[in-house]
PyMOL Python script that loads the backbone (N, CA, C, O; Angstrom):
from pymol import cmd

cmd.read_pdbstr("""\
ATOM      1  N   UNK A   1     -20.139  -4.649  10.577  1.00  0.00           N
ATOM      2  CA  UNK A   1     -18.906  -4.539   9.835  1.00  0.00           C
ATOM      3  C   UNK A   1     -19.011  -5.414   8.594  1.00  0.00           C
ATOM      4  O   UNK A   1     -19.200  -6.599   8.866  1.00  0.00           O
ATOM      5  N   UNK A   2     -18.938  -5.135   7.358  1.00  0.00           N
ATOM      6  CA  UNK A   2     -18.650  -5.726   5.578  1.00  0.00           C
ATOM      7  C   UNK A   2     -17.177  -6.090   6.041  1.00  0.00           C
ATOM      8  O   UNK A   2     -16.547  -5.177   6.576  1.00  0.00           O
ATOM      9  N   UNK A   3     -16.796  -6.849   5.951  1.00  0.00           N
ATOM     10  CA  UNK A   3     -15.418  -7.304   5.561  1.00  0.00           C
ATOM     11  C   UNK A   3     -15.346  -7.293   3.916  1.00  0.00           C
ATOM     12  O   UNK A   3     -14.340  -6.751   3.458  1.00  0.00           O
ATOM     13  N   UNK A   4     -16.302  -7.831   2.966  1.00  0.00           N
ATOM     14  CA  UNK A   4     -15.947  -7.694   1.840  1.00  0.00           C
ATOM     15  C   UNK A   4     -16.158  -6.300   1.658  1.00  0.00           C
ATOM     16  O   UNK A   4     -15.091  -5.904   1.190  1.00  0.00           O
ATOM     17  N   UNK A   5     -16.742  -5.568   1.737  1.00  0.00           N
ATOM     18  CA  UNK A   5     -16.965  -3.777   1.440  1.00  0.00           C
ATOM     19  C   UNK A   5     -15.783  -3.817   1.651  1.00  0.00           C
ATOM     20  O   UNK A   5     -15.359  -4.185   0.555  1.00  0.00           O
ATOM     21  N   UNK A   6     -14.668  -3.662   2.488  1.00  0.00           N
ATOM     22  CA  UNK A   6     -14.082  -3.278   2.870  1.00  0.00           C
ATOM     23  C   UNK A   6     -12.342  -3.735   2.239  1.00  0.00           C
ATOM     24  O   UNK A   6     -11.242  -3.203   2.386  1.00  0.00           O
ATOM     25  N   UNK A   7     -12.837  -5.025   1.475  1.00  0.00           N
ATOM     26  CA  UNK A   7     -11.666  -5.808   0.977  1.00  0.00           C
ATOM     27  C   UNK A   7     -12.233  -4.904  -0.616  1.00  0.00           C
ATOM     28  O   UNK A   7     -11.357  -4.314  -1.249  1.00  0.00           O
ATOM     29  N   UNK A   8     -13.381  -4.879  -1.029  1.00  0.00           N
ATOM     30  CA  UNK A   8     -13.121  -4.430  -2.073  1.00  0.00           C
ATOM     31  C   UNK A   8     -12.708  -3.313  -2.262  1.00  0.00           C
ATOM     32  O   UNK A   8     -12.273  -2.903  -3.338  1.00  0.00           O
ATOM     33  N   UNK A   9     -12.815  -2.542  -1.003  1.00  0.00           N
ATOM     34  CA  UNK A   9     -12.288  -1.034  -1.580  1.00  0.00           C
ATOM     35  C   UNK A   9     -10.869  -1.135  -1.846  1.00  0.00           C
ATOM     36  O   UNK A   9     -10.262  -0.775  -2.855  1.00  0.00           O
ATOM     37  N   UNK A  10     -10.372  -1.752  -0.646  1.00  0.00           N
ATOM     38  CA  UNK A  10      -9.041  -1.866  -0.928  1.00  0.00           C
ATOM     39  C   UNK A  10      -8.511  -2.281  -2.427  1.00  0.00           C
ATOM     40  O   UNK A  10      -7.522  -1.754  -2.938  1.00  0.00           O
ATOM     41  N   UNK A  11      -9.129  -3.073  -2.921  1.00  0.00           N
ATOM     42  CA  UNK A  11      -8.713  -3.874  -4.030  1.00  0.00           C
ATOM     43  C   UNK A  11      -8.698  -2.384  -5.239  1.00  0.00           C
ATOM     44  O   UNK A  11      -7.809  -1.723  -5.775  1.00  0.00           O
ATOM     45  N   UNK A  12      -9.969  -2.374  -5.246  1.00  0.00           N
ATOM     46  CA  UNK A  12     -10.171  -0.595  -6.044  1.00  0.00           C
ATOM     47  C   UNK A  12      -9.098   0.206  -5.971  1.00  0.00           C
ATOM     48  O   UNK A  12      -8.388   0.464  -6.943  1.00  0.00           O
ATOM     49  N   UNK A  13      -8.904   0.686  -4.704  1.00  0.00           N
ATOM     50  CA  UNK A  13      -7.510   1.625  -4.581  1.00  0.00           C
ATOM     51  C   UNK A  13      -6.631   1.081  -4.930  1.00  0.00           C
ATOM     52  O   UNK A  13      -5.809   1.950  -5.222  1.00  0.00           O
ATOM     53  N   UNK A  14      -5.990  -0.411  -5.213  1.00  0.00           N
ATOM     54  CA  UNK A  14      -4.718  -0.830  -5.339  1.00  0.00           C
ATOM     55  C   UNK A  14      -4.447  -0.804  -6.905  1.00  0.00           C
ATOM     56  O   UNK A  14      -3.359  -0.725  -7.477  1.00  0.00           O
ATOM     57  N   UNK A  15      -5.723  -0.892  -7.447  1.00  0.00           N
ATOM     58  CA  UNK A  15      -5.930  -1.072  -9.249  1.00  0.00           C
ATOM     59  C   UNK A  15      -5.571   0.234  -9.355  1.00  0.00           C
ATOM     60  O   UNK A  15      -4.520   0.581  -9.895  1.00  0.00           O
ATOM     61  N   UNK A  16      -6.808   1.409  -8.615  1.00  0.00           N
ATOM     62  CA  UNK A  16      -6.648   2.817  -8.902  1.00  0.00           C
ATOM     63  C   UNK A  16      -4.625   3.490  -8.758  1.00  0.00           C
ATOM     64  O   UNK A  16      -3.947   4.150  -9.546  1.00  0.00           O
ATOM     65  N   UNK A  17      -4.388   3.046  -7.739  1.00  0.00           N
ATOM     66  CA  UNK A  17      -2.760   3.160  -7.873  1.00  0.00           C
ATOM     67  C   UNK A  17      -1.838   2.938  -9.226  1.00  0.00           C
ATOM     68  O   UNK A  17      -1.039   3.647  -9.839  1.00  0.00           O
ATOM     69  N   UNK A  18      -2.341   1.618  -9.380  1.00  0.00           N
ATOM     70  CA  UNK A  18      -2.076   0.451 -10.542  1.00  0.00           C
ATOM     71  C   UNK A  18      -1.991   1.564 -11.562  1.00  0.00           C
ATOM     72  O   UNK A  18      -0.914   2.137 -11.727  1.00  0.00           O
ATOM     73  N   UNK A  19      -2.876   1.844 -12.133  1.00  0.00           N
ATOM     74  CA  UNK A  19      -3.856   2.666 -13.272  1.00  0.00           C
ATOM     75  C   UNK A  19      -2.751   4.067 -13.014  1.00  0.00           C
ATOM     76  O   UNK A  19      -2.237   4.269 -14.114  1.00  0.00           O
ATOM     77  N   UNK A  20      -2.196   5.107 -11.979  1.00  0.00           N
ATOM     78  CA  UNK A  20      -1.579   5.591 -11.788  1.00  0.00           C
ATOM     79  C   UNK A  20      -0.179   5.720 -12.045  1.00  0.00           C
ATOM     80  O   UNK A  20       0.374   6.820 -12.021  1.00  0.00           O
ATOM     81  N   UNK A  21       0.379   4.729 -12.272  1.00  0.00           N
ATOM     82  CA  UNK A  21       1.592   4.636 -12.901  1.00  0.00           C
ATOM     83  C   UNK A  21       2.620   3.402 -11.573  1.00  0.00           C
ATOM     84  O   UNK A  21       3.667   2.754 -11.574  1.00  0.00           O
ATOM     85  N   UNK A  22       1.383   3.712 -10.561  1.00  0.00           N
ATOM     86  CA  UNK A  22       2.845   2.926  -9.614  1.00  0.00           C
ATOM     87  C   UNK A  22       2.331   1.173  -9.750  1.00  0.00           C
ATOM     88  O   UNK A  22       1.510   0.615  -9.021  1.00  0.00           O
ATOM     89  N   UNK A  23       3.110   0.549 -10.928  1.00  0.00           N
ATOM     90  CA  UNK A  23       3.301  -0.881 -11.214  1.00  0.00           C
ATOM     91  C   UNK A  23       4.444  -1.016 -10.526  1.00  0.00           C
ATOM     92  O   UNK A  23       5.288  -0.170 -10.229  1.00  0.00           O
ATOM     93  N   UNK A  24       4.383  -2.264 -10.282  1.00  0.00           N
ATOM     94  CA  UNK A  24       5.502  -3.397 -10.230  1.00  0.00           C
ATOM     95  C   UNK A  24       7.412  -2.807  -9.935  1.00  0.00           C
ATOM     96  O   UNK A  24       8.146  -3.038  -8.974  1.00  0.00           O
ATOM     97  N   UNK A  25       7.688  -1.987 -11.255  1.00  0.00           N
ATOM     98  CA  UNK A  25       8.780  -1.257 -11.397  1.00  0.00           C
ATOM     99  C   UNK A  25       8.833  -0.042 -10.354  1.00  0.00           C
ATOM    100  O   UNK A  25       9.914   0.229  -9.834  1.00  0.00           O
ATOM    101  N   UNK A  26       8.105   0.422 -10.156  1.00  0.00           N
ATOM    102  CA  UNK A  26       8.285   1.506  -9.401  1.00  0.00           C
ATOM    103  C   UNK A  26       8.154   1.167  -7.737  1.00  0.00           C
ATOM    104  O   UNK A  26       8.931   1.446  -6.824  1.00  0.00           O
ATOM    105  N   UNK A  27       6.903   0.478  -7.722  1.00  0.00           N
ATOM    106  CA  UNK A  27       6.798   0.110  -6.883  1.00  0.00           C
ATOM    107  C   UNK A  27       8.687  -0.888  -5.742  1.00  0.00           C
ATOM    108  O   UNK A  27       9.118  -0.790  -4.593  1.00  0.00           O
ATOM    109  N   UNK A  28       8.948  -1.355  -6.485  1.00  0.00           N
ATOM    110  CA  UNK A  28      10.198  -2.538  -6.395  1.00  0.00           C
ATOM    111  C   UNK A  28      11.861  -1.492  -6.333  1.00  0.00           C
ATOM    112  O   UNK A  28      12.911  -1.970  -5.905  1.00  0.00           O
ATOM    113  N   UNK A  29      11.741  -0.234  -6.793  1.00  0.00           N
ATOM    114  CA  UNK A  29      12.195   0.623  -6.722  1.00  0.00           C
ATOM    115  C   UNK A  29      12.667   0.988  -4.957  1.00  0.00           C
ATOM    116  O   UNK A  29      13.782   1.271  -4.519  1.00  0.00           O
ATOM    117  N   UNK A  30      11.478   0.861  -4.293  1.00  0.00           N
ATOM    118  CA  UNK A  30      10.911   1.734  -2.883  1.00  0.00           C
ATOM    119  C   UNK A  30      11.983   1.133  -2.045  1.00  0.00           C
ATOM    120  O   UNK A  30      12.179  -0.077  -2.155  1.00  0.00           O
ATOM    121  N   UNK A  31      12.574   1.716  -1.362  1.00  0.00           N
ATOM    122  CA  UNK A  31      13.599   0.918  -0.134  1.00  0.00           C
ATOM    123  C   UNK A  31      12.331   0.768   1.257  1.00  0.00           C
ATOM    124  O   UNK A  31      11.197   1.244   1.324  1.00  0.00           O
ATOM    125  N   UNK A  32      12.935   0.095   2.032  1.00  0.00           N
ATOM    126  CA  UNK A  32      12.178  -0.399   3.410  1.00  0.00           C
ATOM    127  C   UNK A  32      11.392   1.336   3.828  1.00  0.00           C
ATOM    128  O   UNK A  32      10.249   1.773   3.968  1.00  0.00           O
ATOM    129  N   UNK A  33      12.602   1.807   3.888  1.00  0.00           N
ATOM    130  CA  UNK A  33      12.139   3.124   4.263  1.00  0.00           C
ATOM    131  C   UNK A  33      11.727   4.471   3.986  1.00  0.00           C
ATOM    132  O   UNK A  33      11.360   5.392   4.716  1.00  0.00           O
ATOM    133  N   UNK A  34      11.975   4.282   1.987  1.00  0.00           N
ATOM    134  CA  UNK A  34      10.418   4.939   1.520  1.00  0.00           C
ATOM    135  C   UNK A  34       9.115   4.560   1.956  1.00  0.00           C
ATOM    136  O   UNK A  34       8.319   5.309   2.522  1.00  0.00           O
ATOM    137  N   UNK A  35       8.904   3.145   1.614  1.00  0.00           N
ATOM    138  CA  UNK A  35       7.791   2.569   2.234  1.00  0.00           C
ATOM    139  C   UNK A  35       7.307   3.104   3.439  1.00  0.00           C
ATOM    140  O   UNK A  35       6.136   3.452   3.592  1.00  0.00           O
ATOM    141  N   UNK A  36       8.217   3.182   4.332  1.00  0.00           N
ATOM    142  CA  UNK A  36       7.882   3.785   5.841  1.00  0.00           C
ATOM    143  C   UNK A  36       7.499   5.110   5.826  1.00  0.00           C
ATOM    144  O   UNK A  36       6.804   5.642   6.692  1.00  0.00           O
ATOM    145  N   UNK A  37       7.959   5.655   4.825  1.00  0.00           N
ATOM    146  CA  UNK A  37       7.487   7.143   4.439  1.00  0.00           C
ATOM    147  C   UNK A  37       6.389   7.370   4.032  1.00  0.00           C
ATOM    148  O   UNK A  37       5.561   7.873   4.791  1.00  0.00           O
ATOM    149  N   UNK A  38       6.131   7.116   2.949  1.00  0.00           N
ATOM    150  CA  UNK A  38       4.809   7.252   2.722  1.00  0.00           C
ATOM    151  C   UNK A  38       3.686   6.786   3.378  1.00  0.00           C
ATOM    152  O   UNK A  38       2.673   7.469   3.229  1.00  0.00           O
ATOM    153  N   UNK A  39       3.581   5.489   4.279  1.00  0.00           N
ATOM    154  CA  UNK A  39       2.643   5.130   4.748  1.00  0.00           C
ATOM    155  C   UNK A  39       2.253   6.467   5.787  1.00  0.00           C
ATOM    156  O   UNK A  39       1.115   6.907   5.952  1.00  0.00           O
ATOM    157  N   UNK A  40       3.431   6.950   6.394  1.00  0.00           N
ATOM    158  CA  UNK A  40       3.760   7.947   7.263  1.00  0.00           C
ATOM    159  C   UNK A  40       3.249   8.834   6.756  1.00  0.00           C
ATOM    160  O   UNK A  40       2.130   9.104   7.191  1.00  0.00           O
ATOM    161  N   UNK A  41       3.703   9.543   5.825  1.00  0.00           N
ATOM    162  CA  UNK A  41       3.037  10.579   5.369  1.00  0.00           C
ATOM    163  C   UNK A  41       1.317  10.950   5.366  1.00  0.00           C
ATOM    164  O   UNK A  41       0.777  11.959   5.820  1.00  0.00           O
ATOM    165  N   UNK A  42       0.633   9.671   4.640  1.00  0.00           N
ATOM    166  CA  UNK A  42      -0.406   9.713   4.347  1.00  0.00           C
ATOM    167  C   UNK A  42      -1.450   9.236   6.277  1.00  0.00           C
ATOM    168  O   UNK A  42      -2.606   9.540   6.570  1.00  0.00           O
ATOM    169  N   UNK A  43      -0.652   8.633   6.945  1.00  0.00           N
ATOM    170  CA  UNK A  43      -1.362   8.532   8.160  1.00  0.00           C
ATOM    171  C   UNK A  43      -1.202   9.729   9.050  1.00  0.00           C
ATOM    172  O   UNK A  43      -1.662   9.623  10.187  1.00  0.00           O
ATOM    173  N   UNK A  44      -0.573  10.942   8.678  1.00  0.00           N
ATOM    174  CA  UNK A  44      -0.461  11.753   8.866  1.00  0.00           C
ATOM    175  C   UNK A  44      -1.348  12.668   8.604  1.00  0.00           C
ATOM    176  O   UNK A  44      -1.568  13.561   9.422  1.00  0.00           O
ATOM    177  N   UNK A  45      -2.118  12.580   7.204  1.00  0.00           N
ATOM    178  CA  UNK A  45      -2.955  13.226   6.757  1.00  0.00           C
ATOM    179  C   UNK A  45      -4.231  12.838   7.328  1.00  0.00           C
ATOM    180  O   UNK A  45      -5.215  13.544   7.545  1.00  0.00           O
ATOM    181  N   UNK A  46      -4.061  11.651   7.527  1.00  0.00           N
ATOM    182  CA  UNK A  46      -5.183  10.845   7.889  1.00  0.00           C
ATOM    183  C   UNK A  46      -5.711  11.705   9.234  1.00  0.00           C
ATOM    184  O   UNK A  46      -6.750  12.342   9.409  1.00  0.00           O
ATOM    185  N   UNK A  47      -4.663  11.480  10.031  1.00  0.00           N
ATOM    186  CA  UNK A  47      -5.015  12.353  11.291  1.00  0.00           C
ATOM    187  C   UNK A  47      -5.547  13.540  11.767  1.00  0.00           C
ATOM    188  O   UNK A  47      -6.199  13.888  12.752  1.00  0.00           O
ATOM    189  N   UNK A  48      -4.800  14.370  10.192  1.00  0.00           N
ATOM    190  CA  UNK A  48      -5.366  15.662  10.617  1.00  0.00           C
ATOM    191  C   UNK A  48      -6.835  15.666  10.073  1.00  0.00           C
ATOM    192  O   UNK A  48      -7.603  16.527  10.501  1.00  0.00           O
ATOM    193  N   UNK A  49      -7.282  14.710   9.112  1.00  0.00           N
ATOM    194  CA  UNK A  49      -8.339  14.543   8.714  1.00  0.00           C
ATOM    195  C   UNK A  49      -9.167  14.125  10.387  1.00  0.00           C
ATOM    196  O   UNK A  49      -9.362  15.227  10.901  1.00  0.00           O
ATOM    197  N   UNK A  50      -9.421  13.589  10.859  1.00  0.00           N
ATOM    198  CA  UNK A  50      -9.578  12.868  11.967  1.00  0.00           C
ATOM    199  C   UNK A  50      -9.730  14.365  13.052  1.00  0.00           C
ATOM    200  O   UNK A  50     -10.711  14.468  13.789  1.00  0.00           O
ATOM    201  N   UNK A  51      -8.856  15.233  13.024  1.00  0.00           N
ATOM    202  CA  UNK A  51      -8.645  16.174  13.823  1.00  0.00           C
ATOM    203  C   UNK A  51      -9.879  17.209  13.362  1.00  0.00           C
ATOM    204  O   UNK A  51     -10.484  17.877  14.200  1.00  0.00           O
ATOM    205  N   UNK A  52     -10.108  17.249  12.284  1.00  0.00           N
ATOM    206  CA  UNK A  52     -11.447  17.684  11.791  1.00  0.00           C
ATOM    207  C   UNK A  52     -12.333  17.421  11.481  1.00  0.00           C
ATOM    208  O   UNK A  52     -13.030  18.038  10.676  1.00  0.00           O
ATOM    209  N   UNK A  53     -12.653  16.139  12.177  1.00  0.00           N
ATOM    210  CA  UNK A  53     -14.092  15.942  12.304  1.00  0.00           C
ATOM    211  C   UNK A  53     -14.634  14.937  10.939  1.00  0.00           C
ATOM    212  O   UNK A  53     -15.747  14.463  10.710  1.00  0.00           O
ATOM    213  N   UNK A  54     -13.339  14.849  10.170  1.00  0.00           N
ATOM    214  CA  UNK A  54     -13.957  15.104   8.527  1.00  0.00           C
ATOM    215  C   UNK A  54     -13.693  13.093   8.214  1.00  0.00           C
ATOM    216  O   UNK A  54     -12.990  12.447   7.438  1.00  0.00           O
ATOM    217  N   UNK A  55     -14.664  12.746   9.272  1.00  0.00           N
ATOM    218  CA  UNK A  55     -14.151  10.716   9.152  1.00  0.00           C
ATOM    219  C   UNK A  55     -14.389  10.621   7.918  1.00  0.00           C
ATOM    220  O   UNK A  55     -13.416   9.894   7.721  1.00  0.00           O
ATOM    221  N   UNK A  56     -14.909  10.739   6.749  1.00  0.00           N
ATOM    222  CA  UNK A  56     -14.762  10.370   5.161  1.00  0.00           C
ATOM    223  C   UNK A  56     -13.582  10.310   4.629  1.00  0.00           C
ATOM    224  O   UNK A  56     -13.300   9.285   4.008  1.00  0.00           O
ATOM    225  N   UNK A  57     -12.708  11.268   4.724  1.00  0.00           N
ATOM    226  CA  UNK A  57     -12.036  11.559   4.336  1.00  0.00           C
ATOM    227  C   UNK A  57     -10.638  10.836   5.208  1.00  0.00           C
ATOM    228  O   UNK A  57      -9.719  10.361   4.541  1.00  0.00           O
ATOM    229  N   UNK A  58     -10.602  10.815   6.325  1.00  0.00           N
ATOM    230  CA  UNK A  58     -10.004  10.098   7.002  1.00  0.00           C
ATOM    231  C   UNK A  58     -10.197   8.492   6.794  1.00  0.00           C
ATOM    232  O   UNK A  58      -9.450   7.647   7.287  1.00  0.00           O
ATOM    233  N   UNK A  59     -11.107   8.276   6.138  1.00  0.00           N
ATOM    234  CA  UNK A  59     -11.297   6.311   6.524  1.00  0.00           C
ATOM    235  C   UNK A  59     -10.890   6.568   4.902  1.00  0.00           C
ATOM    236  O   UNK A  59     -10.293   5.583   4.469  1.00  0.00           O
ATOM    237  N   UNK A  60     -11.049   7.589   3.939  1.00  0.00           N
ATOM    238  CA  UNK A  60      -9.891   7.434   2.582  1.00  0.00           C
ATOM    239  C   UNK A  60      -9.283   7.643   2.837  1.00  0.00           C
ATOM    240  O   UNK A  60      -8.996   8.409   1.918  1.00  0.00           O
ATOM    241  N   UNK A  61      -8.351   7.723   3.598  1.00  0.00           N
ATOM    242  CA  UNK A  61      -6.792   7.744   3.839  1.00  0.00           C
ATOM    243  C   UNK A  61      -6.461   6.640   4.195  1.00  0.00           C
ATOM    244  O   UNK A  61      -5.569   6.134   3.516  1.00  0.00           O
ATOM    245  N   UNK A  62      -7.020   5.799   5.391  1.00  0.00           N
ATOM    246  CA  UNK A  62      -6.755   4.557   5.705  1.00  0.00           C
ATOM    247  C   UNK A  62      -7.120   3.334   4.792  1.00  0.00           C
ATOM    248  O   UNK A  62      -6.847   2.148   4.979  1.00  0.00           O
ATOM    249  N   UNK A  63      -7.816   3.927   3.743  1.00  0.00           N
ATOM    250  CA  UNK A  63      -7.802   2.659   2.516  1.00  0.00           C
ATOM    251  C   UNK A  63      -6.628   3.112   1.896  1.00  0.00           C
ATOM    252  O   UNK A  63      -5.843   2.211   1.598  1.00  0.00           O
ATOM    253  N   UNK A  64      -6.376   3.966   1.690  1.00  0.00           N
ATOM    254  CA  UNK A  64      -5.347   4.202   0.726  1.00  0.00           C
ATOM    255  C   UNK A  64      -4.144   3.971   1.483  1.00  0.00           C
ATOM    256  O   UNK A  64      -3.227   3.666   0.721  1.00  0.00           O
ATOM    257  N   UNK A  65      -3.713   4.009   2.991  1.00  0.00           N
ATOM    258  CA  UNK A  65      -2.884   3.173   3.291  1.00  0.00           C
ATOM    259  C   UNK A  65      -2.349   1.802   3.660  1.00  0.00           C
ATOM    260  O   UNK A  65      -1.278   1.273   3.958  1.00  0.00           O
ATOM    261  N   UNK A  66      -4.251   1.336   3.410  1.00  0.00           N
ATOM    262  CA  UNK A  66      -3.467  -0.108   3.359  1.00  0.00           C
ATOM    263  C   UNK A  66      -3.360  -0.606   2.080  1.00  0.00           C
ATOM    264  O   UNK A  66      -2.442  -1.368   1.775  1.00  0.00           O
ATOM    265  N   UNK A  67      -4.150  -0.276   1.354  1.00  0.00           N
ATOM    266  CA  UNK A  67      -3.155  -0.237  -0.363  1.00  0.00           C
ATOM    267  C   UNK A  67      -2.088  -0.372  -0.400  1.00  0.00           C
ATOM    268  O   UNK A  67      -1.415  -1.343  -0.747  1.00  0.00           O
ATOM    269  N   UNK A  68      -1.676   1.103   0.144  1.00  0.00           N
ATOM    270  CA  UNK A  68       0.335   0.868   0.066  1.00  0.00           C
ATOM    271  C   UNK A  68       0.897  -0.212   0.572  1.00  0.00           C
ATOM    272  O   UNK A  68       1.882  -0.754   0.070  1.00  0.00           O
ATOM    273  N   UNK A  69       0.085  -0.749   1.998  1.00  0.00           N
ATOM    274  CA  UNK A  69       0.737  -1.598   2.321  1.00  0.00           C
ATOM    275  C   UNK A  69       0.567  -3.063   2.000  1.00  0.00           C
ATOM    276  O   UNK A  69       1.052  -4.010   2.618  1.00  0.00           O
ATOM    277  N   UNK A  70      -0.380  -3.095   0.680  1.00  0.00           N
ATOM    278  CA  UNK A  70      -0.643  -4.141   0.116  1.00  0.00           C
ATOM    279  C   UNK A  70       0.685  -4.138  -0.496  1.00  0.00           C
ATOM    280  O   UNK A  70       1.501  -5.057  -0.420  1.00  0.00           O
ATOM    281  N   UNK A  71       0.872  -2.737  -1.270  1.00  0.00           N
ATOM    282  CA  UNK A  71       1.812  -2.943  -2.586  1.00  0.00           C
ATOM    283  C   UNK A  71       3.368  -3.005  -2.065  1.00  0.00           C
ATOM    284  O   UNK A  71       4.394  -3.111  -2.739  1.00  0.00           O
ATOM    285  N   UNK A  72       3.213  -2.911  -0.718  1.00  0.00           N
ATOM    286  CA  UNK A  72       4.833  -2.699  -0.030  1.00  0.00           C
ATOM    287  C   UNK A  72       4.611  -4.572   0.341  1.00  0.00           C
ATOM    288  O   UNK A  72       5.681  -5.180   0.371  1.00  0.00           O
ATOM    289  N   UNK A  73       3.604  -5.246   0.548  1.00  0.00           N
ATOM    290  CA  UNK A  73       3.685  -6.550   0.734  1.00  0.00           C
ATOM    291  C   UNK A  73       3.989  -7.727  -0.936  1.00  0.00           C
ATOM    292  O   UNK A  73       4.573  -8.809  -0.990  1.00  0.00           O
ATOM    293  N   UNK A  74       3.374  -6.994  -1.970  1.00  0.00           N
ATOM    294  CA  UNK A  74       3.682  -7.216  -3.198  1.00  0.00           C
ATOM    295  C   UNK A  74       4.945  -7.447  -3.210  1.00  0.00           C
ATOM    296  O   UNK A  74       5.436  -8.559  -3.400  1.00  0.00           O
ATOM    297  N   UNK A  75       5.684  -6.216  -2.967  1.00  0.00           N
ATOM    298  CA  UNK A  75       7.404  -5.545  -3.495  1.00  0.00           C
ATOM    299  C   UNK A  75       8.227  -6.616  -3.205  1.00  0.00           C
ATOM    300  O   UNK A  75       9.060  -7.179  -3.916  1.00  0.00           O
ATOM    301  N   UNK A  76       7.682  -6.941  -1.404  1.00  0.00           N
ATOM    302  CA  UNK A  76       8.511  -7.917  -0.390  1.00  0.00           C
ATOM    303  C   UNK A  76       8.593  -9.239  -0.877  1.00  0.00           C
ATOM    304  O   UNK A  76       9.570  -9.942  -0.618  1.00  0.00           O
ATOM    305  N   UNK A  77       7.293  -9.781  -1.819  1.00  0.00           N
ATOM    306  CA  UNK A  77       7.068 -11.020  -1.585  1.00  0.00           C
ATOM    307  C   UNK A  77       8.306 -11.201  -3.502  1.00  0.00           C
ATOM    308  O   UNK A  77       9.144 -12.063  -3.768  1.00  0.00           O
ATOM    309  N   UNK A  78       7.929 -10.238  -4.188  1.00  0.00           N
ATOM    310  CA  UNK A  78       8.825 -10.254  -5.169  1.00  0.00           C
ATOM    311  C   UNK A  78      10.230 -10.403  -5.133  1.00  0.00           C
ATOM    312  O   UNK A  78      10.950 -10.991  -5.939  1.00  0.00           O
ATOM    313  N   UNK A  79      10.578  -9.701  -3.935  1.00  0.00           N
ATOM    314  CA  UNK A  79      11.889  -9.687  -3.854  1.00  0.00           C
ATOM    315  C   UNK A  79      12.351 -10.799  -3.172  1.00  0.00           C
ATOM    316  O   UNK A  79      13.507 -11.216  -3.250  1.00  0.00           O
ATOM    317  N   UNK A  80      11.303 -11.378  -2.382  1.00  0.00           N
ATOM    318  CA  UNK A  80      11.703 -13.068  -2.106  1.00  0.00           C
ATOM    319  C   UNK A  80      12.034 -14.109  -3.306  1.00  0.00           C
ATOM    320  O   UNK A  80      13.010 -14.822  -3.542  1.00  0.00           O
ATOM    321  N   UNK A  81      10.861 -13.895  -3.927  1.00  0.00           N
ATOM    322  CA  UNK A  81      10.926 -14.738  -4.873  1.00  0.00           C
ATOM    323  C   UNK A  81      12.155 -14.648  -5.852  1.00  0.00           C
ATOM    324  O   UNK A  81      12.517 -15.704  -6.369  1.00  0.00           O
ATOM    325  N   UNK A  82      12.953 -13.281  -6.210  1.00  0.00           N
ATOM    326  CA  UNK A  82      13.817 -12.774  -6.953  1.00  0.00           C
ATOM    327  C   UNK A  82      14.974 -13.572  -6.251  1.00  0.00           C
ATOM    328  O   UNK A  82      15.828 -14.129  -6.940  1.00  0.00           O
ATOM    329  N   UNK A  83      15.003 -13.630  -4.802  1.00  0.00           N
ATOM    330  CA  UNK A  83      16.424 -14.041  -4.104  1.00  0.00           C
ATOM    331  C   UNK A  83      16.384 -15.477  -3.810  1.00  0.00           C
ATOM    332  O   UNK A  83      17.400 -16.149  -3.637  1.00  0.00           O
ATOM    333  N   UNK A  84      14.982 -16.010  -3.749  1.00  0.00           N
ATOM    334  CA  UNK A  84      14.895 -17.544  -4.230  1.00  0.00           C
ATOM    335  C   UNK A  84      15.492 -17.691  -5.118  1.00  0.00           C
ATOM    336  O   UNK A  84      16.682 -17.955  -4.944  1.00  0.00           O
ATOM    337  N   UNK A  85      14.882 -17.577  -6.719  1.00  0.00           N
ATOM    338  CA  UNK A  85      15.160 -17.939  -7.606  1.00  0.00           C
ATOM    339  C   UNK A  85      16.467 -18.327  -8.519  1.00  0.00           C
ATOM    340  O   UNK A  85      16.719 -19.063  -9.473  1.00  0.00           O
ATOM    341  N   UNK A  86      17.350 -17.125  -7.414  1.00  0.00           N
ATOM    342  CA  UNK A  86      18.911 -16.974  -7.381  1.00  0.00           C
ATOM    343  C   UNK A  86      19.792 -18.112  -6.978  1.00  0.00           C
ATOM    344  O   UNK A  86      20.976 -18.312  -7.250  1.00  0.00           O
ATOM    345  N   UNK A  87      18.731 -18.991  -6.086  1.00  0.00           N
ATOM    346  CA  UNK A  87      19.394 -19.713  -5.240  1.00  0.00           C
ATOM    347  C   UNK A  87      19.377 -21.101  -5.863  1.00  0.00           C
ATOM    348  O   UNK A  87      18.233 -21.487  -6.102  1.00  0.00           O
ATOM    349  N   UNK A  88      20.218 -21.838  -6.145  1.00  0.00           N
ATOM    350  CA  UNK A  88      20.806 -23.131  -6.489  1.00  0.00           C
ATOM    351  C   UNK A  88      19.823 -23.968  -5.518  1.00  0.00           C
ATOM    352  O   UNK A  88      19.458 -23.305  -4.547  1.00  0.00           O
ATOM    353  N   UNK A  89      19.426 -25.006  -5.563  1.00  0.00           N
ATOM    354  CA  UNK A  89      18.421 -25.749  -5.134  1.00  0.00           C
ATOM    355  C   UNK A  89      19.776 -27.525  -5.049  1.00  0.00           C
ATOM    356  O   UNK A  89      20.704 -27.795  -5.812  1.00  0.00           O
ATOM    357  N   UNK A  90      19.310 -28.234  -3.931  1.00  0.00           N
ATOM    358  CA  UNK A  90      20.455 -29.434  -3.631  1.00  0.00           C
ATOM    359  C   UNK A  90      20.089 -30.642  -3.502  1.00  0.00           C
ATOM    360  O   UNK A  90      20.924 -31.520  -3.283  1.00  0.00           O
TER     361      UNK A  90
END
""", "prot")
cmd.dss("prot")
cmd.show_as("cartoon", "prot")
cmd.util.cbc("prot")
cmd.orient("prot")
């Protein structure tokens, strides 16, 4: 097992997203349960990929969902920081 192979792909797909249009704004957009959607969606695909034999294509699906769930950990940690920042300090 590469752990870095494996961190870099991720990193790739998250730029390749990036490069796609879904920054920051859009991303921050997503409620809890878009997020839940799409991961859904695409592990969905994943499966049927999986159901055919076709593991390439299936282990790109599972990079590309933990991407999302990089960028759904991004969104979260922003929106901490957004409701910190709000907050009066004593």
């Amino acid at each position: 097992m590469d752990l870095g192979k494996i961190f870099s792909e991720l990193y790739d797909e998250r730029k390749r997203q990036l490069t796609k249009g879904f920054t920051a704004n859009v991303d921050d957009s997503n409620s809890p349960y878009d997020w839940y959607a799409l991961v859904h969606d695409y592990n969905s695909w994943a499966r049927r990929m999986g159901a055919m034999c076709s593991w390439q294509r299936m282990r790109r699906r599972y990079v590309q969902i933990a991407a999302l769930a990089i960028a759904a950990i991004e969104a979260i940690d922003r929106q901490i920081e957004r409701e910190n920042s709000g907050k009066q300090t004593r």
